[in-house]
N, C-alpha and C positions, 0 to 999 in steps of 0.2 A: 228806813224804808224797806231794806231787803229783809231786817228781822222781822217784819212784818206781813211781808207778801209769804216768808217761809210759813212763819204761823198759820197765815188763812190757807196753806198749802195742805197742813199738817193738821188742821181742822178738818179741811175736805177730809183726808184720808179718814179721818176718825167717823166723822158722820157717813162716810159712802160702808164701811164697816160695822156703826151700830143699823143703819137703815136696811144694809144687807140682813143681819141677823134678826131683826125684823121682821121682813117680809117672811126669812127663812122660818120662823115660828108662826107667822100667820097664814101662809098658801095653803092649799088645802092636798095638793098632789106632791107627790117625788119629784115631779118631774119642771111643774111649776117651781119650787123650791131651787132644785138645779140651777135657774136663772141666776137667782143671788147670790150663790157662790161664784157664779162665773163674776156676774155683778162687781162684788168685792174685790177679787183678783185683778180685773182689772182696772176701773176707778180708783181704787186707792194705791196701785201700783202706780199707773199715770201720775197719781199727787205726788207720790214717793221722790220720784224720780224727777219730776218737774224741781221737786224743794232740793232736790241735792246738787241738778246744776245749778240754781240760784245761789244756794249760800255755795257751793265748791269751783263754778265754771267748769271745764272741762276737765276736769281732774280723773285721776285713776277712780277713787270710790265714785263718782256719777257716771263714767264712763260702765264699771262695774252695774251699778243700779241698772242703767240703760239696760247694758244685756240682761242681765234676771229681768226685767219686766217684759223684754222681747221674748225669753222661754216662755217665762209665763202663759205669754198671751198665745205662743203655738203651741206647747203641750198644753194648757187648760183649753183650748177651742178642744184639740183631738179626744183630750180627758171626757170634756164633756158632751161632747158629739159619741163617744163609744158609751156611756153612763146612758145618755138620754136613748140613745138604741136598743139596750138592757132592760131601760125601765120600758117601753113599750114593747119588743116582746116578752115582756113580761105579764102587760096587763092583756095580749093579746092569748095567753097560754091561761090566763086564769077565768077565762070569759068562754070560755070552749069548754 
């Protein structure tokens, strides 16, 4: 049963990945696009991490996982909060 639940864990992350890249080829803005990056990062960091305390419990590598997904998720919001700021004064310098 747990090799199981890790699968459909490690499934999500695969499909939150190919769906991110996806959209990422199909939006039509920068800025839109942005979304699924952020998108990626963190859905499939959440599955990552969900699979590695199932199959490990609290162990040192899940315990690790944990933290990377927590950076993650504060420098990719800051990442992409300063990227998404760029990309509109950007469109705003090119419209003048």
């Amino acid at each position: 049963m747990k090799t199981v639940l890790i699968d459909i864990l490690l499934a999500l992350l695969v499909a939150s990945s190919w769906l991110g890249a996806y959209g990422f080829a199909r939006l039509p803005s920068a800025l839109s696009r942005l979304h699924c990056a952020s998108f990626v990062g963190a859905a499939g960091g959440a599955a990552l991490t969900i699979a590695a305390f199932v199959s490990d419990g609290a162990s040192t590598r899940a315990l690790k996982t944990l933290l990377l997904l927590v950076l993650l998720l504060l420098t990719g919001a800051a990442l992409s909060h300063a990227a998404g700021r760029a990309l509109v004064l950007r469109d705003r310098n090119e419209t003048r």
